[in-house]
PDBQT receptor file of N, H, CA, C and O in Angstrom, charges set to zero:
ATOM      1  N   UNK A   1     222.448 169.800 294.424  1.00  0.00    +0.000 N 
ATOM      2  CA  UNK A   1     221.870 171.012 294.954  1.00  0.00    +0.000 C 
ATOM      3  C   UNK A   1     222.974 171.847 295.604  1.00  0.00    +0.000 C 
ATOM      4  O   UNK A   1     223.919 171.281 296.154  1.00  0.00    +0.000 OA
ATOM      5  N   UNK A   2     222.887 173.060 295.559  1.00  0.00    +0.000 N 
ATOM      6  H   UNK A   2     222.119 173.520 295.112  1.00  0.00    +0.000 HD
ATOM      7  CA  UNK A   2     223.534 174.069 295.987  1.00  0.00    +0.000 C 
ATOM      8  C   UNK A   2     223.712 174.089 297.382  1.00  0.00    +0.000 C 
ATOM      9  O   UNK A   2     222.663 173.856 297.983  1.00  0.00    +0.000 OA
ATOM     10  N   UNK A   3     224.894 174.332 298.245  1.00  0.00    +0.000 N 
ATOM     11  H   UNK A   3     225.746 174.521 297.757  1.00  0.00    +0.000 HD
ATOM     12  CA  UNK A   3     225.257 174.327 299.566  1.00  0.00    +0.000 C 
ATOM     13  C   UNK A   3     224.066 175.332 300.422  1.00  0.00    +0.000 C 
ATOM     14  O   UNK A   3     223.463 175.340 301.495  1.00  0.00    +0.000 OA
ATOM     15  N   UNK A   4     224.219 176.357 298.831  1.00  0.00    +0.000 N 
ATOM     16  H   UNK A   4     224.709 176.350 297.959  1.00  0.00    +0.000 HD
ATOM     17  CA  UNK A   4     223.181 177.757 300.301  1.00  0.00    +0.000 C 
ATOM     18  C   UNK A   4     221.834 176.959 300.169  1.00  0.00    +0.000 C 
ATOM     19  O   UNK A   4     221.240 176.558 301.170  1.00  0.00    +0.000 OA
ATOM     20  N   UNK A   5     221.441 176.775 299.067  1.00  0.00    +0.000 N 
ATOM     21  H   UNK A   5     221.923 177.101 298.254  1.00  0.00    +0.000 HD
ATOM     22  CA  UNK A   5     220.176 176.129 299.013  1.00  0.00    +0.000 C 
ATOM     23  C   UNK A   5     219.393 175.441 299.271  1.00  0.00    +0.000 C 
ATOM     24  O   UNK A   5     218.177 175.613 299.183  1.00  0.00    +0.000 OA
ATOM     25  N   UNK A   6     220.446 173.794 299.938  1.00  0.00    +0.000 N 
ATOM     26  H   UNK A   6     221.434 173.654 300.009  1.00  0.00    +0.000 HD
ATOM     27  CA  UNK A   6     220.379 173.229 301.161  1.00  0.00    +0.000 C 
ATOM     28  C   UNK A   6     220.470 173.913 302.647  1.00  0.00    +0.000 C 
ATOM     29  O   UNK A   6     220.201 173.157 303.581  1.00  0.00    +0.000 OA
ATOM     30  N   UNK A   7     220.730 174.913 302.882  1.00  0.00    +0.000 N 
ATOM     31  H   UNK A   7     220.948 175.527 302.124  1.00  0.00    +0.000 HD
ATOM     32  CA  UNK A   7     220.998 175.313 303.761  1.00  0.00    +0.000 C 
ATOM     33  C   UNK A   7     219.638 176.490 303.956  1.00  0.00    +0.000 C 
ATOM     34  O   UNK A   7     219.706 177.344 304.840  1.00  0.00    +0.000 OA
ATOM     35  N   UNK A   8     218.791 176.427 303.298  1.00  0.00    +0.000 N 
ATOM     36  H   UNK A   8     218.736 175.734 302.579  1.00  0.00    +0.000 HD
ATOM     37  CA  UNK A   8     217.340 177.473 302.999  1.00  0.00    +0.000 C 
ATOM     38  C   UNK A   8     218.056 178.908 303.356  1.00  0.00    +0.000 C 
ATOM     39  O   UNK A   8     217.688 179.542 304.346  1.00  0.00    +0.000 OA
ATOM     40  N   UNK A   9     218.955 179.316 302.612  1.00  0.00    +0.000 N 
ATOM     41  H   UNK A   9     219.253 178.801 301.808  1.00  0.00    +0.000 HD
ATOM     42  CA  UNK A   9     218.832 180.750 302.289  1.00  0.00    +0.000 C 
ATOM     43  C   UNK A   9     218.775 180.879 301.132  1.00  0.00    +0.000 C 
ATOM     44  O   UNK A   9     218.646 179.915 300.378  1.00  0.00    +0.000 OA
ATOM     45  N   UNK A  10     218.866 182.202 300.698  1.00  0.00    +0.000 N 
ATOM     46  H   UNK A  10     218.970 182.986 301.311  1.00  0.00    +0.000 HD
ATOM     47  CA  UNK A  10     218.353 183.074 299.349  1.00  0.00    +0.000 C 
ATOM     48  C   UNK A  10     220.323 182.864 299.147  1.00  0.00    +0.000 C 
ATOM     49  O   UNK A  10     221.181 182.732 300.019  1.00  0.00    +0.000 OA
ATOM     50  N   UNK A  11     220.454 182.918 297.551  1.00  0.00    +0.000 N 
ATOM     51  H   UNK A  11     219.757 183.026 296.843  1.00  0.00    +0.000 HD
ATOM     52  CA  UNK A  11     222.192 183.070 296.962  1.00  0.00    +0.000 C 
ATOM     53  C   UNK A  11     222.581 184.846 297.526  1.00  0.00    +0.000 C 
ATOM     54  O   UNK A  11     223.731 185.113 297.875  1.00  0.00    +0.000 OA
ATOM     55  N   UNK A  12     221.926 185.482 297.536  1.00  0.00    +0.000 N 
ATOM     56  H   UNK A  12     220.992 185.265 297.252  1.00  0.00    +0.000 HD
ATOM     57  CA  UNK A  12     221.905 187.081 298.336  1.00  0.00    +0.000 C 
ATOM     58  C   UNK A  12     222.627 186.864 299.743  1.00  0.00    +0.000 C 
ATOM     59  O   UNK A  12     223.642 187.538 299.917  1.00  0.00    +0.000 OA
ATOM     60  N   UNK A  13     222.206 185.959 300.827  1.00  0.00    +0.000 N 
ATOM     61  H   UNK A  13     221.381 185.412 300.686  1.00  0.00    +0.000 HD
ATOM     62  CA  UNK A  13     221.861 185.837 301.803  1.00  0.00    +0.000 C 
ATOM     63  C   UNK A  13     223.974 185.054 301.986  1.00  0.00    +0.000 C 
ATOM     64  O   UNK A  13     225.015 185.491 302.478  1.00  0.00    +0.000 OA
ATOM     65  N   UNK A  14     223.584 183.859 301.298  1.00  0.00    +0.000 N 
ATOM     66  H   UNK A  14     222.739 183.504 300.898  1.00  0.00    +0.000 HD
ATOM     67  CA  UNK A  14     224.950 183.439 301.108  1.00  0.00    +0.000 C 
ATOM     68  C   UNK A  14     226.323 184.435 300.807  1.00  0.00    +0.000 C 
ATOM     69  O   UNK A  14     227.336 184.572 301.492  1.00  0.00    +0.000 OA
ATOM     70  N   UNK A  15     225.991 184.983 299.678  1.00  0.00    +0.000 N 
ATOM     71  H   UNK A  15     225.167 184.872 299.122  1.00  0.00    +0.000 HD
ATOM     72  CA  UNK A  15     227.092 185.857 298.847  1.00  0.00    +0.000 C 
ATOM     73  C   UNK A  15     227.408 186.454 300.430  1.00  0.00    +0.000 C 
ATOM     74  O   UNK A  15     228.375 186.130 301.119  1.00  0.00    +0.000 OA
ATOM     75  N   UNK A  16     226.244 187.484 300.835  1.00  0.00    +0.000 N 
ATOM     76  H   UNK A  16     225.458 187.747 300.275  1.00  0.00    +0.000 HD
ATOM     77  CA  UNK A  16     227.041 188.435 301.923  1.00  0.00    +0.000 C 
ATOM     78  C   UNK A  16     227.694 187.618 303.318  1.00  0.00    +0.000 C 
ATOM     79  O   UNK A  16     228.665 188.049 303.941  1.00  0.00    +0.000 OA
ATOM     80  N   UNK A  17     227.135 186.668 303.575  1.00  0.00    +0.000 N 
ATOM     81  H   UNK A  17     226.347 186.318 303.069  1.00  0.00    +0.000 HD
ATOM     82  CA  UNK A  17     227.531 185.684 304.479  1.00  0.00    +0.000 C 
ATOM     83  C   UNK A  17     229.454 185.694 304.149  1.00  0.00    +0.000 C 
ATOM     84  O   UNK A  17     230.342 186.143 304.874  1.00  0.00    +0.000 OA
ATOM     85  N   UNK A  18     229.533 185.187 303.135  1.00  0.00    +0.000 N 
ATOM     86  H   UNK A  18     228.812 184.823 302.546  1.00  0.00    +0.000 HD
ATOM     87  CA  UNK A  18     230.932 185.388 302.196  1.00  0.00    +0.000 C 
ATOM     88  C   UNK A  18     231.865 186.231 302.459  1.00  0.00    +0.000 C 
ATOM     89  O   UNK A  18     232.974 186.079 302.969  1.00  0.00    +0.000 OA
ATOM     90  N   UNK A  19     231.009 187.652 301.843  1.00  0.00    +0.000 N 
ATOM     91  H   UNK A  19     230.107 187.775 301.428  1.00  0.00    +0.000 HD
ATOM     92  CA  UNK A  19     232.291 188.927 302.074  1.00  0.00    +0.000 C 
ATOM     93  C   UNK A  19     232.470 188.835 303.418  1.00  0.00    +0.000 C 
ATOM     94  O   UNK A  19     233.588 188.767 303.929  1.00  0.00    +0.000 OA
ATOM     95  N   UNK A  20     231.102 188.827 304.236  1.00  0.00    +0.000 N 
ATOM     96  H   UNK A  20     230.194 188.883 303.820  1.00  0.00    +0.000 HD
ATOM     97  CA  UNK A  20     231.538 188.984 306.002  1.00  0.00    +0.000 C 
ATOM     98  C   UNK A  20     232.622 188.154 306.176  1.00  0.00    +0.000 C 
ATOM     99  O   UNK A  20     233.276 188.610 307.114  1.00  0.00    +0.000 OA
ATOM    100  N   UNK A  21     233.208 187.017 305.669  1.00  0.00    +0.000 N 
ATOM    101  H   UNK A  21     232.677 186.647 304.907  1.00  0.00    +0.000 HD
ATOM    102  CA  UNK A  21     233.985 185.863 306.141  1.00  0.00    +0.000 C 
ATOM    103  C   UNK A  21     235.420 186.671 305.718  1.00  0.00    +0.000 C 
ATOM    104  O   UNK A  21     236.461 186.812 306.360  1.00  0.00    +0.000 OA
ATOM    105  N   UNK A  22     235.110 187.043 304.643  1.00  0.00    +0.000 N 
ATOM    106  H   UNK A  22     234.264 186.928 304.122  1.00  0.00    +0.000 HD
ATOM    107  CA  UNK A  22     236.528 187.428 304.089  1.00  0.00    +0.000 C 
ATOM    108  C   UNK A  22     236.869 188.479 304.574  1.00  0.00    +0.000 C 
ATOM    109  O   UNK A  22     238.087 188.659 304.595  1.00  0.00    +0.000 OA
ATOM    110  N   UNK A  23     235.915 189.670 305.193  1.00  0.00    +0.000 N 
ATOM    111  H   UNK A  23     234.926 189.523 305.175  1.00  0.00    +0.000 HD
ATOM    112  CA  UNK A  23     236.677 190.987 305.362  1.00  0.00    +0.000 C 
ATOM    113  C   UNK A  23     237.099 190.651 306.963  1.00  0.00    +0.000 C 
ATOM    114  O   UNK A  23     238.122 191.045 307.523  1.00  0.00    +0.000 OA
ATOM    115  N   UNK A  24     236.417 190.118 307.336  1.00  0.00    +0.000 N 
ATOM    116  H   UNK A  24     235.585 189.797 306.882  1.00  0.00    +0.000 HD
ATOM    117  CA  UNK A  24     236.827 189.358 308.514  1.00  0.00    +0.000 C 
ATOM    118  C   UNK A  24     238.246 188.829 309.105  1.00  0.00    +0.000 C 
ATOM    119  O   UNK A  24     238.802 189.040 310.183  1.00  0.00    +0.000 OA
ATOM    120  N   UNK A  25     238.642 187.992 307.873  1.00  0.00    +0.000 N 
ATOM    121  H   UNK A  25     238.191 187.821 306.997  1.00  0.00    +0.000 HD
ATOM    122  CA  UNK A  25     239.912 187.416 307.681  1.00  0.00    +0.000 C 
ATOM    123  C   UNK A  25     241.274 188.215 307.477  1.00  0.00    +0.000 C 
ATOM    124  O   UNK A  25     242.450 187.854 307.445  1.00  0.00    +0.000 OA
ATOM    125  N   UNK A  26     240.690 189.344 307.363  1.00  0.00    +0.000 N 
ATOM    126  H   UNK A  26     239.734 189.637 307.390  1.00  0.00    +0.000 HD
ATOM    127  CA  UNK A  26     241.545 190.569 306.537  1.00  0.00    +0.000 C 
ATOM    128  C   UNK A  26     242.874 190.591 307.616  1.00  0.00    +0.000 C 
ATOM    129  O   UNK A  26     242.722 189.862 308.596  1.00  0.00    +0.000 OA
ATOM    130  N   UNK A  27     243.923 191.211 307.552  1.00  0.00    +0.000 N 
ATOM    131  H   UNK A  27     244.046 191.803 306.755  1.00  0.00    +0.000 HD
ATOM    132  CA  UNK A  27     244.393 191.987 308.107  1.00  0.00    +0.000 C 
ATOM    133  C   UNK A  27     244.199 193.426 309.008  1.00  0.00    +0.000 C 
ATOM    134  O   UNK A  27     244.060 194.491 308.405  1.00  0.00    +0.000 OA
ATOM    135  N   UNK A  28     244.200 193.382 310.243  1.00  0.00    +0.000 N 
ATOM    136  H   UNK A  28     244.312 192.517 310.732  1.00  0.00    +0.000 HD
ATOM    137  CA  UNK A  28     243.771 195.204 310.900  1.00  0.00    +0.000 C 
ATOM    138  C   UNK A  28     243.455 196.385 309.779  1.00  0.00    +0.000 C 
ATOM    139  O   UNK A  28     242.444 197.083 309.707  1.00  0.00    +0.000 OA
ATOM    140  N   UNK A  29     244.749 196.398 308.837  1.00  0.00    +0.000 N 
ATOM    141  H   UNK A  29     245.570 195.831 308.895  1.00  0.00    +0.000 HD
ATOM    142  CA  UNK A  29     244.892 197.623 308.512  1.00  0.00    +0.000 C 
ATOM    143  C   UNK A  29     243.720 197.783 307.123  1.00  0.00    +0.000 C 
ATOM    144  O   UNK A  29     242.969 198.693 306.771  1.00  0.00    +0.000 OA
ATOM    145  N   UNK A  30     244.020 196.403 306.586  1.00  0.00    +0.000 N 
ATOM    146  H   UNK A  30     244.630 195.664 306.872  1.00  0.00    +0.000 HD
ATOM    147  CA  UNK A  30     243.780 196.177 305.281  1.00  0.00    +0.000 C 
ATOM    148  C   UNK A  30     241.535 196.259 305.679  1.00  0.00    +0.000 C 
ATOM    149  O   UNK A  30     240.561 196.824 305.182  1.00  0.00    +0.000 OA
ATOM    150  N   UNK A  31     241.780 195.436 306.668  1.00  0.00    +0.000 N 
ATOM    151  H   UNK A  31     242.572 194.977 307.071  1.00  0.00    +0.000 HD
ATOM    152  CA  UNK A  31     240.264 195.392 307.022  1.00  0.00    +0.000 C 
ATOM    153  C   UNK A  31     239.455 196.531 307.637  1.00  0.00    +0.000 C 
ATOM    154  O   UNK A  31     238.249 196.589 307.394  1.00  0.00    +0.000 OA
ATOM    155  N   UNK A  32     239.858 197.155 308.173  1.00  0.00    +0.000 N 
ATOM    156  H   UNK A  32     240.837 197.108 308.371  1.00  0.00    +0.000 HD
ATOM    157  CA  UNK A  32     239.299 198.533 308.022  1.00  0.00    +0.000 C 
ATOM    158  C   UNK A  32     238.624 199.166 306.905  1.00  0.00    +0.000 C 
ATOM    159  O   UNK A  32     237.424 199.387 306.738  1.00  0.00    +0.000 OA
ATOM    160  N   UNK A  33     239.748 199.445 306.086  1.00  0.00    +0.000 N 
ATOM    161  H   UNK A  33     240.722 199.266 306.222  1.00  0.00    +0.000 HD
ATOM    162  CA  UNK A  33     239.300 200.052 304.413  1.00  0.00    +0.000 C 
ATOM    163  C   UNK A  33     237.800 199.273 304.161  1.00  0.00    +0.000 C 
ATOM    164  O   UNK A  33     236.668 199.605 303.811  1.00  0.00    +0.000 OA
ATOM    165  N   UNK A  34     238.487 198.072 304.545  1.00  0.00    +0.000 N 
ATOM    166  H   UNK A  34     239.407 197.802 304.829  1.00  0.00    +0.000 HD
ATOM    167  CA  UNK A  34     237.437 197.124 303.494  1.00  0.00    +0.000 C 
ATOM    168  C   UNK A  34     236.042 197.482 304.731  1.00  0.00    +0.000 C 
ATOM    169  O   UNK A  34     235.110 198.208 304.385  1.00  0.00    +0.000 OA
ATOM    170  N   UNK A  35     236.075 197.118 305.557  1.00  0.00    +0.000 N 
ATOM    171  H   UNK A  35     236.832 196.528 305.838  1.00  0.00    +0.000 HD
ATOM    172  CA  UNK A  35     234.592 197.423 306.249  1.00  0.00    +0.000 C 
ATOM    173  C   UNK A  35     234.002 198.622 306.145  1.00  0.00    +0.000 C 
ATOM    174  O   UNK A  35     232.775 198.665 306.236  1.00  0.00    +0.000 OA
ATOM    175  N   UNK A  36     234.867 200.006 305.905  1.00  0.00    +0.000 N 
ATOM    176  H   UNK A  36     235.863 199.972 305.831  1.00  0.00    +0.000 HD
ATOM    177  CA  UNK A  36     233.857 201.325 305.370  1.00  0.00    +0.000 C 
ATOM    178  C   UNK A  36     233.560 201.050 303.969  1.00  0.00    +0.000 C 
ATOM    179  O   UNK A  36     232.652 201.852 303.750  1.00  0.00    +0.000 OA
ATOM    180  N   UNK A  37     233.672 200.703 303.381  1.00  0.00    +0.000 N 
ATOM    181  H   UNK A  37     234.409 200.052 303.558  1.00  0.00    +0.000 HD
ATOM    182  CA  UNK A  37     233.732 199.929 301.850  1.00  0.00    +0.000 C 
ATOM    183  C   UNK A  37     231.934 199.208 301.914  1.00  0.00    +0.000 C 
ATOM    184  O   UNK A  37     231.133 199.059 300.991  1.00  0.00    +0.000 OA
ATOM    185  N   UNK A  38     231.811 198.911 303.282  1.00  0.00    +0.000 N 
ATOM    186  H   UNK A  38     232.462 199.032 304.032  1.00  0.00    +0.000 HD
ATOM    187  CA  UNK A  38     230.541 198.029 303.202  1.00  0.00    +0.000 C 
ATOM    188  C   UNK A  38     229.287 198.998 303.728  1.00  0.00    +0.000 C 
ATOM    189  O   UNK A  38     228.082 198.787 303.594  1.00  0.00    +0.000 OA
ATOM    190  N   UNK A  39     229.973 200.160 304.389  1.00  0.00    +0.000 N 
ATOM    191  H   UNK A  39     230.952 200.332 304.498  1.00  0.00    +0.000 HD
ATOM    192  CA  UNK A  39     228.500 200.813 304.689  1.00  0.00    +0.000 C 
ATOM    193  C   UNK A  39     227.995 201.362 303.782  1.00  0.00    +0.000 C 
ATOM    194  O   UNK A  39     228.693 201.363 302.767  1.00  0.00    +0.000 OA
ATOM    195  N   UNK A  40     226.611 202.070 303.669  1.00  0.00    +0.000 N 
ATOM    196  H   UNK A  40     226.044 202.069 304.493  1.00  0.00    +0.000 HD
ATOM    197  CA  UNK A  40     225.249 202.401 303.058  1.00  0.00    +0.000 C 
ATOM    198  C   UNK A  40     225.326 203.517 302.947  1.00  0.00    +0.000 C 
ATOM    199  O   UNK A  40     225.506 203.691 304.152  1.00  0.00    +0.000 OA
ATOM    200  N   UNK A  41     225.359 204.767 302.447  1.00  0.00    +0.000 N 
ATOM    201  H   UNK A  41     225.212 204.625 301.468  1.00  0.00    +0.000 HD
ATOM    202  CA  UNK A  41     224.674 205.666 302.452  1.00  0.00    +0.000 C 
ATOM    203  C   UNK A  41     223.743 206.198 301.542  1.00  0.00    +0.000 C 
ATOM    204  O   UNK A  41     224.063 206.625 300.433  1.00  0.00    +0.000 OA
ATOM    205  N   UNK A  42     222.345 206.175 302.086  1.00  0.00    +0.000 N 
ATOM    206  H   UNK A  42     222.086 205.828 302.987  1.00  0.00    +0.000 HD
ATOM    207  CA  UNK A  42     221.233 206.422 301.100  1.00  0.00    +0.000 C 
ATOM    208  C   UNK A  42     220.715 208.300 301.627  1.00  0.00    +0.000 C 
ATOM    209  O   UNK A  42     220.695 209.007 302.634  1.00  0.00    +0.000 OA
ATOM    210  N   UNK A  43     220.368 208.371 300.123  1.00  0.00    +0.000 N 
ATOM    211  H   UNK A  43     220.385 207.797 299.305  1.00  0.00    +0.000 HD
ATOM    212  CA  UNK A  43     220.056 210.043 300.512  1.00  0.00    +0.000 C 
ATOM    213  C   UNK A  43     218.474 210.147 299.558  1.00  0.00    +0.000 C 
ATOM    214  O   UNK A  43     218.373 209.487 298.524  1.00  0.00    +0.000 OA
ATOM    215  N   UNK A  44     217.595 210.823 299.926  1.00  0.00    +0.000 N 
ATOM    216  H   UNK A  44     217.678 211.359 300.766  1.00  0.00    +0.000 HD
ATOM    217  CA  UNK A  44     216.396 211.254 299.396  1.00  0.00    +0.000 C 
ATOM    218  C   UNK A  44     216.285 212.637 298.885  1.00  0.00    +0.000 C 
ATOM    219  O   UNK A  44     216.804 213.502 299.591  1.00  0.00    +0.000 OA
ATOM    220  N   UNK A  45     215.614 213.069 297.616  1.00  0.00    +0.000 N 
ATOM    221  H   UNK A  45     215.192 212.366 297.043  1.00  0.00    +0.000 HD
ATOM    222  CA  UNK A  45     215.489 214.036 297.437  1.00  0.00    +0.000 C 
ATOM    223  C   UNK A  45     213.852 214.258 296.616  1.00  0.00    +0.000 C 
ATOM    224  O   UNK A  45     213.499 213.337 295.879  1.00  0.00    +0.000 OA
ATOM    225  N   UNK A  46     213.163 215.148 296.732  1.00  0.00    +0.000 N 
ATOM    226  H   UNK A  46     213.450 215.896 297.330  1.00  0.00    +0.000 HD
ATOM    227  CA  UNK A  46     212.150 215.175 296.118  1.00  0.00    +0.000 C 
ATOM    228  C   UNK A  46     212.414 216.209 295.339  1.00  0.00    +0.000 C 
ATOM    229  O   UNK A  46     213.178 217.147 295.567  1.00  0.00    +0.000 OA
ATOM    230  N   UNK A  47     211.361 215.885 293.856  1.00  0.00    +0.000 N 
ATOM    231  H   UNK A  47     210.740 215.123 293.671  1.00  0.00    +0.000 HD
ATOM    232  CA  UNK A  47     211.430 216.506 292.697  1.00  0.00    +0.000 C 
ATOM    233  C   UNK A  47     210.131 217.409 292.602  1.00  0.00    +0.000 C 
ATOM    234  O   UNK A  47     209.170 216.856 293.137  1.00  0.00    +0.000 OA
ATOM    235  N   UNK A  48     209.815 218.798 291.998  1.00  0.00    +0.000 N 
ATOM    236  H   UNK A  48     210.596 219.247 291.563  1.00  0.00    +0.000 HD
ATOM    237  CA  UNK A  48     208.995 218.796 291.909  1.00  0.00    +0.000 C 
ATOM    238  C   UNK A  48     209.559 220.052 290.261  1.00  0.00    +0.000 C 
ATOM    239  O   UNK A  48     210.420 220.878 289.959  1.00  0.00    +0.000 OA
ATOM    240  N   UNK A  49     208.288 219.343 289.673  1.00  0.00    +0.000 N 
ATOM    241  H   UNK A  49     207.588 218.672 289.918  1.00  0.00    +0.000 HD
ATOM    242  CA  UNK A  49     208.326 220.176 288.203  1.00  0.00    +0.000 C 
ATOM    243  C   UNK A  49     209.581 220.610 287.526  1.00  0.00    +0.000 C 
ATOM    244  O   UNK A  49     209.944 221.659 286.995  1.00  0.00    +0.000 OA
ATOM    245  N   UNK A  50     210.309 219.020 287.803  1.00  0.00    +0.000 N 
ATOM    246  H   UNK A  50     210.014 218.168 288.235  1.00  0.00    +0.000 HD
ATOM    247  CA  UNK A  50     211.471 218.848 286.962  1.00  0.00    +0.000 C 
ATOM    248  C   UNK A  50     212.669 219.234 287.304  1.00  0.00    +0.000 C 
ATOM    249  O   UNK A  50     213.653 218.973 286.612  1.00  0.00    +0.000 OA
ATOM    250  N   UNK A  51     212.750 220.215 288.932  1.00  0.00    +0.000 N 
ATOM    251  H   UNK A  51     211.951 220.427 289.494  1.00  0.00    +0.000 HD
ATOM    252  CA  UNK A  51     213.769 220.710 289.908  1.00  0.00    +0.000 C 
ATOM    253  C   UNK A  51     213.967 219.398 291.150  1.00  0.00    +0.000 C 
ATOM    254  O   UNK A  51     213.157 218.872 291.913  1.00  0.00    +0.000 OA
ATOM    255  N   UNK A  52     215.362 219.203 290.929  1.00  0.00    +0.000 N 
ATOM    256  H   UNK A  52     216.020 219.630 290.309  1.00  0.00    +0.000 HD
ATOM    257  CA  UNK A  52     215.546 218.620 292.452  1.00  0.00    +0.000 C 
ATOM    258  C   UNK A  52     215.835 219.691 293.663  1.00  0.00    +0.000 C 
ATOM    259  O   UNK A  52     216.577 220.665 293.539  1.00  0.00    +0.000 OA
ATOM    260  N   UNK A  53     215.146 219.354 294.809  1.00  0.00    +0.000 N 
ATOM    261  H   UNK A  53     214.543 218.563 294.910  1.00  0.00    +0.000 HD
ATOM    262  CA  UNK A  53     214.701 219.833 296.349  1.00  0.00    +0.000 C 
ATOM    263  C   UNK A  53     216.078 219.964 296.585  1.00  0.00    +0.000 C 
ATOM    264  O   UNK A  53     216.980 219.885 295.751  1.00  0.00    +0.000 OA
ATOM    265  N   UNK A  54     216.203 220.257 298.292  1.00  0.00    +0.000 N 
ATOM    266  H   UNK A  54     215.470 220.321 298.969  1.00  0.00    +0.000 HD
ATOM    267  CA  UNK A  54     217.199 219.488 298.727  1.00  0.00    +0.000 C 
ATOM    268  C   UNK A  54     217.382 217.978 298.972  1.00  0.00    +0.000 C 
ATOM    269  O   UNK A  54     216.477 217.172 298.759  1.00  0.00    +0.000 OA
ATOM    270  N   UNK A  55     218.722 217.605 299.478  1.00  0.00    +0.000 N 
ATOM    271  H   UNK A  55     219.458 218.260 299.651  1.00  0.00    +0.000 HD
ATOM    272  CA  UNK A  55     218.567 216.545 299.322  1.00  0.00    +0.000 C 
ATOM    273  C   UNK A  55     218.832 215.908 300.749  1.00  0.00    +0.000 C 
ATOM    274  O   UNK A  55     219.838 216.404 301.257  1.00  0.00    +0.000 OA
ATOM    275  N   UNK A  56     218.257 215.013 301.491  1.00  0.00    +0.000 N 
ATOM    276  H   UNK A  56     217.440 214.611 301.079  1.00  0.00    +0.000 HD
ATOM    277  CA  UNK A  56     218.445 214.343 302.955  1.00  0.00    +0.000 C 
ATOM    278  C   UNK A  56     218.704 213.133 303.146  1.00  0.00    +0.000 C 
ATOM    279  O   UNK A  56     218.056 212.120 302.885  1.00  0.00    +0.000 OA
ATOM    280  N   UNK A  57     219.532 213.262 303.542  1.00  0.00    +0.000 N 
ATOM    281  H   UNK A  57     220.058 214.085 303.753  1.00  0.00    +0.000 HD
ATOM    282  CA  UNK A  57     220.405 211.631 304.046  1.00  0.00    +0.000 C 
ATOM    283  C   UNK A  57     218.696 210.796 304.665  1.00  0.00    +0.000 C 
ATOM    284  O   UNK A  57     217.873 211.531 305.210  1.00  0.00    +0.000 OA
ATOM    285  N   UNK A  58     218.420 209.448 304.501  1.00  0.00    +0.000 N 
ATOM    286  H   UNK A  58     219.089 208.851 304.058  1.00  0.00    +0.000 HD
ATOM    287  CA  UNK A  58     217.783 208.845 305.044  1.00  0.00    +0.000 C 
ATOM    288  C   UNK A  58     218.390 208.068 306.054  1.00  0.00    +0.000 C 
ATOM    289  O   UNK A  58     217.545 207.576 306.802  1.00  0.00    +0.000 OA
ATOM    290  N   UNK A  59     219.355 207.832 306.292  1.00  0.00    +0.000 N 
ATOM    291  H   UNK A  59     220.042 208.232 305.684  1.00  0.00    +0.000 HD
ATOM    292  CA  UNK A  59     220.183 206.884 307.190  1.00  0.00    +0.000 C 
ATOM    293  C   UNK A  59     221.676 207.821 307.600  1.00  0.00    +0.000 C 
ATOM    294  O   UNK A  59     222.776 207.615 307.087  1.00  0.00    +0.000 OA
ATOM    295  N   UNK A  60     221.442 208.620 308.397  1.00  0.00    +0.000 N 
ATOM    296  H   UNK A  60     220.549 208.787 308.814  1.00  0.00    +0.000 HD
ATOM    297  CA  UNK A  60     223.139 209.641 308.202  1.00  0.00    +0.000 C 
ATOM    298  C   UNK A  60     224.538 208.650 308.417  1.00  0.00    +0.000 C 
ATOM    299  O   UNK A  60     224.810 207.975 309.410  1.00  0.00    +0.000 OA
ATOM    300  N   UNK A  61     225.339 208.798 307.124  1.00  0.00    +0.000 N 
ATOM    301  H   UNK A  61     225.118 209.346 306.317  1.00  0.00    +0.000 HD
ATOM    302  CA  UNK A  61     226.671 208.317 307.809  1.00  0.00    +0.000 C 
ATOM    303  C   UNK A  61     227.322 208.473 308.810  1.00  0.00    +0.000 C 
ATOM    304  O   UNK A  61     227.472 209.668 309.066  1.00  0.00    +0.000 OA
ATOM    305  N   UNK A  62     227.944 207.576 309.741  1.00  0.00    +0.000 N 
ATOM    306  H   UNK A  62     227.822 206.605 309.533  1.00  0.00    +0.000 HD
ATOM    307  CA  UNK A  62     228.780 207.467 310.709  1.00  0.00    +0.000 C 
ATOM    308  C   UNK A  62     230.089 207.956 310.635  1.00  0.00    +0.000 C 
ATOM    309  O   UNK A  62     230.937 207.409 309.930  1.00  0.00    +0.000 OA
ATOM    310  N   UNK A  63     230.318 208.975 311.334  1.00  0.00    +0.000 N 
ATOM    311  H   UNK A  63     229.629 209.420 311.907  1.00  0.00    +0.000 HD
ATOM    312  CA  UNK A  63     231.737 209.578 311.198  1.00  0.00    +0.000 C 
ATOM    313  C   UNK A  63     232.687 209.118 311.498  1.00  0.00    +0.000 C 
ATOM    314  O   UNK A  63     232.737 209.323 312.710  1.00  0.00    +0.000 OA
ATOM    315  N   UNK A  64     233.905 208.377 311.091  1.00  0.00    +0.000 N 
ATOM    316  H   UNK A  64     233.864 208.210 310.106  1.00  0.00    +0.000 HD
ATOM    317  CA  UNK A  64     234.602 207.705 311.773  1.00  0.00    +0.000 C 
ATOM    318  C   UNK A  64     235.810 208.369 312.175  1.00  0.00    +0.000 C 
ATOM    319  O   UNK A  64     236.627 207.786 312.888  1.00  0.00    +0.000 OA
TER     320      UNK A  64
């Protein structure tokens, strides 16, 4: 049996467990890059009759 699997997480749950370890490990300079590398930005837009709206950040990025 699988380490994560014994361990009752999802392979999802593991994998990111992972990168966290590694970007972690990084170097200052090098780890930086890599942690904006990991944020989200999701944006919404509604359609109507085949035109896209505007469009709105659902979560606004963090300015760094």
């Amino acid at each position: 049996m699988s380490a994560w699997k014994s361990a009752g997480i999802t392979y999802l749950q593991y994998a990111n467990i992972c990168a966290r370890a590694v970007r972690n490990s990084l170097k200052d300079d090098v780890r930086a890059v890599a942690l904006r590398r990991d944020q989200n930005n999701l944006k919404f837009a509604k359609w109507e009759n085949g035109v896209q709206k505007e469009q709105h950040f659902v979560n606004p990025p963090k300015n760094n």
